[in-house]
C-alpha positions in Angstrom: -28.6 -66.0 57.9 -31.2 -66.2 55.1 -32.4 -69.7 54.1 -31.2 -71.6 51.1 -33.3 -73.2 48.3 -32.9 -74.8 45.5 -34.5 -73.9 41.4 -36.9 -76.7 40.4 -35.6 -76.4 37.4 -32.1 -76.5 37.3 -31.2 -77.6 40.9 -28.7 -75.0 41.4 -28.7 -72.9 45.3 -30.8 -69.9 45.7 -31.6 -68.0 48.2 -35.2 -67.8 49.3 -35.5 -63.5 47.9 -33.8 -64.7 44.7 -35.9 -67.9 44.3 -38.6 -66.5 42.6 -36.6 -64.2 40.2 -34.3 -66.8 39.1 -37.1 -69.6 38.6 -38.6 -67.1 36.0 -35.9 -66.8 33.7 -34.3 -70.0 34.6 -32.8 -71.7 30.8 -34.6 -75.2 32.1 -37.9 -73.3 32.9 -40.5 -75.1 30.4 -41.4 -71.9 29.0 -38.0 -69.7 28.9 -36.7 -72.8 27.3 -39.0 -73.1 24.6 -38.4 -69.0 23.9 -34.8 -70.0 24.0 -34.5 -72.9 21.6 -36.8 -70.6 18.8 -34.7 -67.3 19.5 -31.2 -70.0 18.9 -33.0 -71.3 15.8 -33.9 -68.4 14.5 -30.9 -66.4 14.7 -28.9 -69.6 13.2 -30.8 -69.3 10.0 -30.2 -65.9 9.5 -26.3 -66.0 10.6 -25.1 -69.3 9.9 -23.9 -69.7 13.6 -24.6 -68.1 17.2 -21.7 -67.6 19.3 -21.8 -66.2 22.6 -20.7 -62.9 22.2 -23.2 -62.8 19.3 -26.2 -63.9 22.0 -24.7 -61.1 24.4 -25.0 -58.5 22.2 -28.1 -59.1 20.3 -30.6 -56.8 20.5 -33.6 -59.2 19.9 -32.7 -61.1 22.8 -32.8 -58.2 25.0 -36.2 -57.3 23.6 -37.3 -60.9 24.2 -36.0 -60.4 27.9 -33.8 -63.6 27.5 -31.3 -64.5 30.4 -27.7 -63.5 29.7 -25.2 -66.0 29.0 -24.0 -66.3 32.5 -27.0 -67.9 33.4 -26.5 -70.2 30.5 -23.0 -71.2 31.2 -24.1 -71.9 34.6 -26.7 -74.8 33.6 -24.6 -75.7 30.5 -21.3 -75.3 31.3 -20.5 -75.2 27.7 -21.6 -72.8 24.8 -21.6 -76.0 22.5 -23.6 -78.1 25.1 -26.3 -74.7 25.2 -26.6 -74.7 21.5 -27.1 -78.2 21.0 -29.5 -78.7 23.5 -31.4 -75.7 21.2 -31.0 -78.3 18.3 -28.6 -76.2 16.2 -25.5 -77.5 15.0 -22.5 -76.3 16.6 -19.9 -74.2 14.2 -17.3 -72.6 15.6 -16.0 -69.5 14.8 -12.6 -69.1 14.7 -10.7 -69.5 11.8 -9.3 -72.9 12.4 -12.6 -74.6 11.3 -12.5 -78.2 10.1 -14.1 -79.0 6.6 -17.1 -80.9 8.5 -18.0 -77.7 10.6 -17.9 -75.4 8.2 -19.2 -75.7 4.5 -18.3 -72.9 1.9 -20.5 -73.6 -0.7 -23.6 -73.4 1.9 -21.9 -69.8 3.0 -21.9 -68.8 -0.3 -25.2 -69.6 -1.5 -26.9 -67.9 1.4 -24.9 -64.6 0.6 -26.0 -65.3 -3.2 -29.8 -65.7 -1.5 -29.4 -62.5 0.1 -27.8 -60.6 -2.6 -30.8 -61.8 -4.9 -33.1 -60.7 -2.2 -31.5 -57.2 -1.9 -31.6 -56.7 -5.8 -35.3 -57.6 -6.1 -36.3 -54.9 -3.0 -33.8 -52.5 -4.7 -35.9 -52.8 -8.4 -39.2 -52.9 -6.8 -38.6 -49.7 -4.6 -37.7 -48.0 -7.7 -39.9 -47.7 -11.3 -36.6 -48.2 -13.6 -38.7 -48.4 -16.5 -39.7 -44.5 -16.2 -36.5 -43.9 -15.8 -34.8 -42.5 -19.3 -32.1 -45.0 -19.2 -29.3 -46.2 -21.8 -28.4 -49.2 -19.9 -28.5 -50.9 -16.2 -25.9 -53.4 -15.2 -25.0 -54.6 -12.0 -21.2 -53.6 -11.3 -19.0 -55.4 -8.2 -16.4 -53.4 -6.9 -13.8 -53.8 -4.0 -13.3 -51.7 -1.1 -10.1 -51.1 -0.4 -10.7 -50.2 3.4 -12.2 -52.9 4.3 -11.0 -55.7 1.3 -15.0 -56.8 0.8 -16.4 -57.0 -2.3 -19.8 -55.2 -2.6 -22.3 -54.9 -5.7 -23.7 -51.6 -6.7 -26.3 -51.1 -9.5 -25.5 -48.8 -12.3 -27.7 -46.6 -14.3 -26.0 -44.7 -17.3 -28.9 -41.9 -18.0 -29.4 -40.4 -21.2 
């Protein structure tokens, strides 16, 4: 019968071989949480939300060797408790959203932001002016597939 002890950190019952292991990536671990709360932050600016499915599969956070969500839910309990501890503001993400959780107009503007940013990378990878051009617009178009609406530049050559 192998001794029990218990994380420093988070209290929770360990078993003397999985002591050390678990300590290390432990969500309440001064260091892991600090790695944590930036990685939460981070990936709320660029997505607007973290959900956990999104902080499964996330590639970064496998990189960054980031405990799993299991280990999460068993300090937090609760995805929302998790991601406000992080200091992010909790959104959920299904489609029953109330007005205070979920803004349009900020959802829209960062799509706008990184549709401007997309344009200005597209025209700096590529010398237009060289080009022998009649005229250059920017065209949307919808794909029927899908129902998205996309933007394409056009270039009508001479």
């Amino acid at each position: 019968m192998s001794d029990k002890v218990q994380c420093c950190y988070c209290g929770r019952e360990l078993t003397l071989q999985g002591q050390t292991n678990h300590q290390a990536r432990c969500p309440l671990n001064p260091d892991m949480a600090q790695r944590l709360k930036s990685f939460v932050q981070r990936y709320h600016e660029v997505h607007g939300r973290i959900t956990s499915a999104d902080y499964r599969s996330s590639d970064e956070r496998k990189a960054e060797k980031l405990p799993d969500d299991t280990s999460i839910y068993n300090v937090f309990s609760a995805w929302r408790d998790f991601v406000e501890w992080c200091g992010v503001d909790y959104v959920r993400k299904h489609q029953r959203m109330t007005k205070s959780e979920y803004n349009e107009r900020e959802n829209m503007a960062r799509i706008d932001a990184m549709l401007a940013q997309g344009r200005i990378d597209y025209e700096s990878a590529y010398d237009f002016r060289a080009m022998p051009a009649c005229r250059r617009y920017t065209e949307r178009y919808i794909d029927l597939d899908t129902g998205q609406v996309h933007e394409r530049m056009v270039t009508v050559l001479r």
